[in-house]
ChimeraX commands (.cxc) that place a marker at each C-alpha (Angstrom):
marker #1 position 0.00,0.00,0.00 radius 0.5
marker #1 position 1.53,3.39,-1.14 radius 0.5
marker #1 position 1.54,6.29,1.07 radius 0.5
marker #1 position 0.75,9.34,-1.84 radius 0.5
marker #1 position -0.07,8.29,-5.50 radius 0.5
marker #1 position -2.42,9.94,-7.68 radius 0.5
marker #1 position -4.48,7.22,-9.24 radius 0.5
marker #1 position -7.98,7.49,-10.30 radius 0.5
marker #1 position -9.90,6.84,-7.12 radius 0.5
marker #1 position -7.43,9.85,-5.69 radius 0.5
marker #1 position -8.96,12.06,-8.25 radius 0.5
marker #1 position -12.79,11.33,-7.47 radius 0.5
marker #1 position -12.06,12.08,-3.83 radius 0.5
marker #1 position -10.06,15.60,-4.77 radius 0.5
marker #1 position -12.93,15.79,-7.23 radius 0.5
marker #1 position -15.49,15.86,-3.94 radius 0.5
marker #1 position -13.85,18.21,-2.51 radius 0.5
marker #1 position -13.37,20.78,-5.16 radius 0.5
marker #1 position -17.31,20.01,-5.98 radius 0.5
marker #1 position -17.97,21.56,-2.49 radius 0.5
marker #1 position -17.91,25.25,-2.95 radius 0.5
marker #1 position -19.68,24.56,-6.51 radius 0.5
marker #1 position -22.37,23.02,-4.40 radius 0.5
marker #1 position -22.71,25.88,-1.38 radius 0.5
marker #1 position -22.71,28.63,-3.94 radius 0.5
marker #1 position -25.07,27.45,-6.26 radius 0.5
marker #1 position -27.86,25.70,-4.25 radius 0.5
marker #1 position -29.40,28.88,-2.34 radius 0.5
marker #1 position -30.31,30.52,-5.93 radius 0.5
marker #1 position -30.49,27.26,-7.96 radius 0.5
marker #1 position -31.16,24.42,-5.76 radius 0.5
marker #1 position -32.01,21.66,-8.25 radius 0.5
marker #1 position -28.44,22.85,-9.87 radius 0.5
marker #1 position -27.42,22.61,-6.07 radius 0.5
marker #1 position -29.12,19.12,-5.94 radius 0.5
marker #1 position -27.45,17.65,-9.13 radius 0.5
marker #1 position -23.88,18.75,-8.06 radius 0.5
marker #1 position -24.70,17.44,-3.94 radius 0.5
marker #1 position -25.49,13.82,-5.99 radius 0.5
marker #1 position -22.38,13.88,-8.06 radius 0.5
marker #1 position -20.23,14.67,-5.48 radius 0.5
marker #1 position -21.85,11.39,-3.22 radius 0.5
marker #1 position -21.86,9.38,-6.16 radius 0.5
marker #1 position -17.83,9.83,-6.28 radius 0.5
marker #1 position -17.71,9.08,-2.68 radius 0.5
marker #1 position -19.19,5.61,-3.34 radius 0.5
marker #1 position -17.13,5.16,-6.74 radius 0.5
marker #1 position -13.65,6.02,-5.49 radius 0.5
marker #1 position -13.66,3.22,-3.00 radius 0.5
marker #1 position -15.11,0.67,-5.37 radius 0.5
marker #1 position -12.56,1.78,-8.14 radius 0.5
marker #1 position -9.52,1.59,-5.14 radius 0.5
marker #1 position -10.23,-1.83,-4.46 radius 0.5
marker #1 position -10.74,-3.29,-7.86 radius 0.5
marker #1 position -8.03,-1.61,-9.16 radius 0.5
marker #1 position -5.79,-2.78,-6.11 radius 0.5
marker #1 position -5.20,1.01,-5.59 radius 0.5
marker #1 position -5.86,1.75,-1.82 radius 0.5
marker #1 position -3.20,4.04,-0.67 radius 0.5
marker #1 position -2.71,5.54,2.83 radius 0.5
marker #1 position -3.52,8.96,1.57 radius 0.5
marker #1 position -7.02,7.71,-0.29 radius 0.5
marker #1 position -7.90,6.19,3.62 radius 0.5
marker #1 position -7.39,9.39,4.80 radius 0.5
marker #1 position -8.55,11.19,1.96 radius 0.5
marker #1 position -11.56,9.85,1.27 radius 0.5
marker #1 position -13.57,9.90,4.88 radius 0.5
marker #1 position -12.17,13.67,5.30 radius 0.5
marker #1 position -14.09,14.64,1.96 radius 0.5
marker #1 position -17.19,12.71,3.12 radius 0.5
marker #1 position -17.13,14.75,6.26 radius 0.5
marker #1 position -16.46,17.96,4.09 radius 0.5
marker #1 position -19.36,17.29,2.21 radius 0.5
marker #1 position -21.65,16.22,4.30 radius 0.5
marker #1 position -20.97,19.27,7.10 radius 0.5
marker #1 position -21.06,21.70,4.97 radius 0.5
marker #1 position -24.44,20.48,3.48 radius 0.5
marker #1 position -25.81,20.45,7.08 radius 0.5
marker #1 position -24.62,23.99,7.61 radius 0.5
marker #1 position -26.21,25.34,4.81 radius 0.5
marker #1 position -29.24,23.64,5.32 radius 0.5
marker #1 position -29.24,25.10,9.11 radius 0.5
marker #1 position -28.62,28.72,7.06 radius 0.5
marker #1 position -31.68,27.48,5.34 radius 0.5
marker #1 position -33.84,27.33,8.28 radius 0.5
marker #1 position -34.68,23.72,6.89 radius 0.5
marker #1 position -32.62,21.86,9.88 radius 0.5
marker #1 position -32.25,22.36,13.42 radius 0.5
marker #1 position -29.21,23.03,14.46 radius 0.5
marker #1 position -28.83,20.64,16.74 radius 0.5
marker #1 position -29.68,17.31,14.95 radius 0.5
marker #1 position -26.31,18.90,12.54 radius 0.5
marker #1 position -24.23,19.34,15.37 radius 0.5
marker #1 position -24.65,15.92,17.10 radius 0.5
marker #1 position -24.15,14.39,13.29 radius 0.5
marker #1 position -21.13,16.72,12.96 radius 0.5
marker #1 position -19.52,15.97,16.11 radius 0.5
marker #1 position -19.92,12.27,15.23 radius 0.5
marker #1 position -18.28,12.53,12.38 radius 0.5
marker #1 position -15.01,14.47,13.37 radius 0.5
marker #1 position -15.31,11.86,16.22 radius 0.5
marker #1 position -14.99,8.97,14.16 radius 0.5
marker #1 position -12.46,10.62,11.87 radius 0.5
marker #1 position -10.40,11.17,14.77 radius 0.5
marker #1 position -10.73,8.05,15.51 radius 0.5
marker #1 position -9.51,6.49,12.30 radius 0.5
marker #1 position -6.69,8.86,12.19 radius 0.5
marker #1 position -5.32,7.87,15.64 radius 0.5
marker #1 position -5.98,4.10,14.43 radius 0.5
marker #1 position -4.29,4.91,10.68 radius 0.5
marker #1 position -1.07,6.00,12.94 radius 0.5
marker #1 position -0.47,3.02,14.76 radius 0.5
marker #1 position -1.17,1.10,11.02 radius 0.5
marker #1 position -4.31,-0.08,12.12 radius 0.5
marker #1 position -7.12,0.12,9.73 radius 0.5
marker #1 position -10.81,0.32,10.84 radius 0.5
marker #1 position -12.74,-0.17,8.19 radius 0.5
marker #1 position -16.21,1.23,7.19 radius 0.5
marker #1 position -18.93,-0.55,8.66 radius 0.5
marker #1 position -22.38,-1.46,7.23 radius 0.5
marker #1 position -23.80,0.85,9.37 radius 0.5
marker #1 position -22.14,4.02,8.75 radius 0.5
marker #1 position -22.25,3.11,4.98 radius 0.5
marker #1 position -26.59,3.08,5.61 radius 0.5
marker #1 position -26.23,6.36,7.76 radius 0.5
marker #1 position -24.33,7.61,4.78 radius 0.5
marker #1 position -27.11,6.66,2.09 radius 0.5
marker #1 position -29.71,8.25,4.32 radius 0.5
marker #1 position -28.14,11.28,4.74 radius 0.5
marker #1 position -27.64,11.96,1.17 radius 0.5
marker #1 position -31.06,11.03,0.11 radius 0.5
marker #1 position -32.32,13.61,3.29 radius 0.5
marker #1 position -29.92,16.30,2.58 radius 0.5
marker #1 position -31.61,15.92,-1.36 radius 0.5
marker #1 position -34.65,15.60,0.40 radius 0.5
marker #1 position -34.03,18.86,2.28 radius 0.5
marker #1 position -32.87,20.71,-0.77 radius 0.5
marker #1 position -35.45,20.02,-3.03 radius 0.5
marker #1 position -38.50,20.49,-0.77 radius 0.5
marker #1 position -40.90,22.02,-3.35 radius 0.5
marker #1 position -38.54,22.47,-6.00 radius 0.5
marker #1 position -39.55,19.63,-8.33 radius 0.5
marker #1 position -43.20,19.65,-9.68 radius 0.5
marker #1 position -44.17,21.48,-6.25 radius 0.5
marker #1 position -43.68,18.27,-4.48 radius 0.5
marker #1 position -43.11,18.93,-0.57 radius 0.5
marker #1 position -40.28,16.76,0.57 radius 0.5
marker #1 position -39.31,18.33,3.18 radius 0.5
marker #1 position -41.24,15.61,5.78 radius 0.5
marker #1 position -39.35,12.79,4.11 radius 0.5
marker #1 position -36.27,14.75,4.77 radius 0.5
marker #1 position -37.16,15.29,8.26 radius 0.5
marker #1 position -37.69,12.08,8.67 radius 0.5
marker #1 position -34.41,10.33,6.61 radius 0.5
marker #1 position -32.65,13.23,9.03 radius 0.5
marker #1 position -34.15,11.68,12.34 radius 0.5
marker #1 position -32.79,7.99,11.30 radius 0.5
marker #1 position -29.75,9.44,10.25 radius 0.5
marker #1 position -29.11,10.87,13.54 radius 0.5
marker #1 position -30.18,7.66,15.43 radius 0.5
marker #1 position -27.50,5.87,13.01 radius 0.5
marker #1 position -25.03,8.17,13.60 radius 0.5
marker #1 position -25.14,8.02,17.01 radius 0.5
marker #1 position -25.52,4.06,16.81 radius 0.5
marker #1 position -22.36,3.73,14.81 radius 0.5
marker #1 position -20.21,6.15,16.00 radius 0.5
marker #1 position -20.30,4.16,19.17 radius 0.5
marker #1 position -19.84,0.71,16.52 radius 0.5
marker #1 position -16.50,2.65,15.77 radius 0.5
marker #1 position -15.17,3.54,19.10 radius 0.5
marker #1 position -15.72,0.60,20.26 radius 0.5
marker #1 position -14.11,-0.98,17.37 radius 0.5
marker #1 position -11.21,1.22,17.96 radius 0.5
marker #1 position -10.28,0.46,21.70 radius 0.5
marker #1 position -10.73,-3.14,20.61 radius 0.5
marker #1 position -7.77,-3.12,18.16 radius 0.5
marker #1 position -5.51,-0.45,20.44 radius 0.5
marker link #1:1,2 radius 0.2
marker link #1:2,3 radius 0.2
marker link #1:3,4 radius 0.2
marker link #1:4,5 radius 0.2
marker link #1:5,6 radius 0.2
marker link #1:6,7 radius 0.2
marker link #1:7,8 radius 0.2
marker link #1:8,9 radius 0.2
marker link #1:9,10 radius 0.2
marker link #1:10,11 radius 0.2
marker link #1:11,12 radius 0.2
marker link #1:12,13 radius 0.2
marker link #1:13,14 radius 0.2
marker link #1:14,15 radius 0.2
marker link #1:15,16 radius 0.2
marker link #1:16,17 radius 0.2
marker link #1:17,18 radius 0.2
marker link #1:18,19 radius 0.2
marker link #1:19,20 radius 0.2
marker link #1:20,21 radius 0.2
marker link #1:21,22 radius 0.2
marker link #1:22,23 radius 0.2
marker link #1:23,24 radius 0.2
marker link #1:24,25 radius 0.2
marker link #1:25,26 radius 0.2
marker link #1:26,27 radius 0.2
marker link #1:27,28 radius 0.2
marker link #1:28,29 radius 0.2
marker link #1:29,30 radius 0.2
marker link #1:30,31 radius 0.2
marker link #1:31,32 radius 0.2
marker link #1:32,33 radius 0.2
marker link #1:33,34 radius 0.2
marker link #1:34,35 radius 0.2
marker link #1:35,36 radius 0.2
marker link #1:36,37 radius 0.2
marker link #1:37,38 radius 0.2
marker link #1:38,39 radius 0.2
marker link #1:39,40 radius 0.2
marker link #1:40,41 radius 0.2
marker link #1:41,42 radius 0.2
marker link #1:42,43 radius 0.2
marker link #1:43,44 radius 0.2
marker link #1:44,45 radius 0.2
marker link #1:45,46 radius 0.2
marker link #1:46,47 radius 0.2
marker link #1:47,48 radius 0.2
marker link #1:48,49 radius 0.2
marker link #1:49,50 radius 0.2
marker link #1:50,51 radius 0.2
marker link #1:51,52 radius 0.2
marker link #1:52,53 radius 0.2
marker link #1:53,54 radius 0.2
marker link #1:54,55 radius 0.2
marker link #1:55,56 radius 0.2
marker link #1:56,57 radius 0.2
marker link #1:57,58 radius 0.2
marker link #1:58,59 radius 0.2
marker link #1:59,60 radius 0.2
marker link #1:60,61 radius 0.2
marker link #1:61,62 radius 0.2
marker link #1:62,63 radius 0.2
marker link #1:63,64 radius 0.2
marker link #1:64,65 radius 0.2
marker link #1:65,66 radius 0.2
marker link #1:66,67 radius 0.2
marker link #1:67,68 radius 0.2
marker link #1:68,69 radius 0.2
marker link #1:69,70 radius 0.2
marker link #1:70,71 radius 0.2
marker link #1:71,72 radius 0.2
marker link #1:72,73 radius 0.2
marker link #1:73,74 radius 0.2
marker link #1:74,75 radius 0.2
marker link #1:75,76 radius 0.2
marker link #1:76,77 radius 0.2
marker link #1:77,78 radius 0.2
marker link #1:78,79 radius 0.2
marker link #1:79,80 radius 0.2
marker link #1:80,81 radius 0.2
marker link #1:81,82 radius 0.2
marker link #1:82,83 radius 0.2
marker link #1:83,84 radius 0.2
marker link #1:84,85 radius 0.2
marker link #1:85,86 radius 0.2
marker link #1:86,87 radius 0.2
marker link #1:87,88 radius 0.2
marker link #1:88,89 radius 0.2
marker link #1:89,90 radius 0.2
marker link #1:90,91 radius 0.2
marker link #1:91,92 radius 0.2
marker link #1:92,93 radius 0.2
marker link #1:93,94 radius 0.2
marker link #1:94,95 radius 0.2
marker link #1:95,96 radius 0.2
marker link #1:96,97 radius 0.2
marker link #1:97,98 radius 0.2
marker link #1:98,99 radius 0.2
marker link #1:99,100 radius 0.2
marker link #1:100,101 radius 0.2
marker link #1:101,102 radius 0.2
marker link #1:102,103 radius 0.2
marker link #1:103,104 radius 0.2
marker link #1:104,105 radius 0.2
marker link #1:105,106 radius 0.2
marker link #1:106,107 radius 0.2
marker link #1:107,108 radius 0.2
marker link #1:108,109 radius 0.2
marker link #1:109,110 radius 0.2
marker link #1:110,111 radius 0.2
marker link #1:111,112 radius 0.2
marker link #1:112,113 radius 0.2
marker link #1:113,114 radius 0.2
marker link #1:114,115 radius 0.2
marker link #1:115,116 radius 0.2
marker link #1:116,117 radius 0.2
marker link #1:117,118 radius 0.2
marker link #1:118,119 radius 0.2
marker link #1:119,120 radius 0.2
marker link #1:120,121 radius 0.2
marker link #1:121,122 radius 0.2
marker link #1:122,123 radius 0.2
marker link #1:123,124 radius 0.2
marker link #1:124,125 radius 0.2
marker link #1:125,126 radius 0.2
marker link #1:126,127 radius 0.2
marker link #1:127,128 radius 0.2
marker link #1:128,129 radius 0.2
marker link #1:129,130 radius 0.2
marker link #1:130,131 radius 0.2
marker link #1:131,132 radius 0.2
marker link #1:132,133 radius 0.2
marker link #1:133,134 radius 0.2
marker link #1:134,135 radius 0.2
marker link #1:135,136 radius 0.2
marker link #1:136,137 radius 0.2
marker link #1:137,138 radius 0.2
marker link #1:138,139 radius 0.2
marker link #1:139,140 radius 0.2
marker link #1:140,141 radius 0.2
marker link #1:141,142 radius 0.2
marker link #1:142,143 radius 0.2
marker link #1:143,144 radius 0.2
marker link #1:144,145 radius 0.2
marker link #1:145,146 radius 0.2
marker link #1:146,147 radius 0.2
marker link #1:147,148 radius 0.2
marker link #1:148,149 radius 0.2
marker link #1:149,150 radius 0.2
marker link #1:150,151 radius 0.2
marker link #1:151,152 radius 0.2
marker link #1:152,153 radius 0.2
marker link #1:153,154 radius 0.2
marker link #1:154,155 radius 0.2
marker link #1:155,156 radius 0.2
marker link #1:156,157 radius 0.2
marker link #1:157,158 radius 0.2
marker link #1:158,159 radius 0.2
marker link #1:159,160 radius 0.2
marker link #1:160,161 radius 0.2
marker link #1:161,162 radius 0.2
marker link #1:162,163 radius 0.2
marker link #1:163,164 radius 0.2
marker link #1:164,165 radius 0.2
marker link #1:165,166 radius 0.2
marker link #1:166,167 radius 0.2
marker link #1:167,168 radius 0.2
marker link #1:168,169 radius 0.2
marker link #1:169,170 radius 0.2
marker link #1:170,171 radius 0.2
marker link #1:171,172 radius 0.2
marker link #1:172,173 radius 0.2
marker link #1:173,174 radius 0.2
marker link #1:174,175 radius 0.2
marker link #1:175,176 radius 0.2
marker link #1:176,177 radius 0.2
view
């Protein structure tokens, strides 16, 4: 495993990450344009990983990489859908404090070579909160149908997941320190 190459799957994740200020600055005037470039982004977080392992090109730096643009993206969709008085604050700030937890805790893990892989249920809290944060975005902008309950509610089991495996993951991580 190579500490810094630039391979495909390192692109998609850059790729996220550059897609993020696209995304922020668009989607309070234009939020199906907002929508479109949220889904693109997510749909390189799930491709980069696939690509790394079926290529056999899972470097240190895509393992570290790749969860820190999730995060990126998925915080700063929270925030501006707290700016758009479409979340609670709260609910983001649990799921945001979860999520630097867990990174932290990968990072410490990562130093000491120890990998801690994703787990089923962070990769489900991920799908919901993509299809909520959509959810939350395009309330009544498509055909004037309101989806803003079905984000509400997608939010609420995201939170519950969060919380559910961010404690999978630290207990997963005093178990291998």
């Amino acid at each position: 495993m190579s500490t810094l190459r630039l391979n495909l799957p390192t692109v998609l994740t850059l790729s996220r990450i550059v897609l993020i200020p696209v995304f922020v600055f668009t989607v309070y005037q234009h939020p199906v344009f907002g929508a479109i470039v949220f889904s693109i982004a997510s749909i390189t977080d799930f491709l980069d990983g696939y690509l790394a392992r079926r290529s056999g090109e899972i470097t240190k730096f895509g393992i570290i990489l790749d969860p820190i643009a999730d995060k990126f993206l998925v915080i700063s969709a929270l925030i501006v859908l707290v700016d758009m008085e479409r979340l609670p604050a709260w609910i983001a700030i649990i799921i945001i404090v979860r999520e630097f937890l867990v990174t932290g805790l990968r990072a410490v893990a990562l130093s000491k070579d120890i990998v801690i892989p994703a787990e089923i249920g962070g990769k489900i809290k991920t799908s919901t909160q993509i299809i909520a944060v959509l959810c939350l975005i395009l309330m009544g902008s498509i055909f004037d149908i309101d989806l803003y309950d079905v984000g509400i509610v997608l939010i609420w089991i995201a939170l519950v997941l969060s919380v559910i495996s961010g404690v999978q993951y630290t207990v997963s991580f005093w178990r291998k320190m």
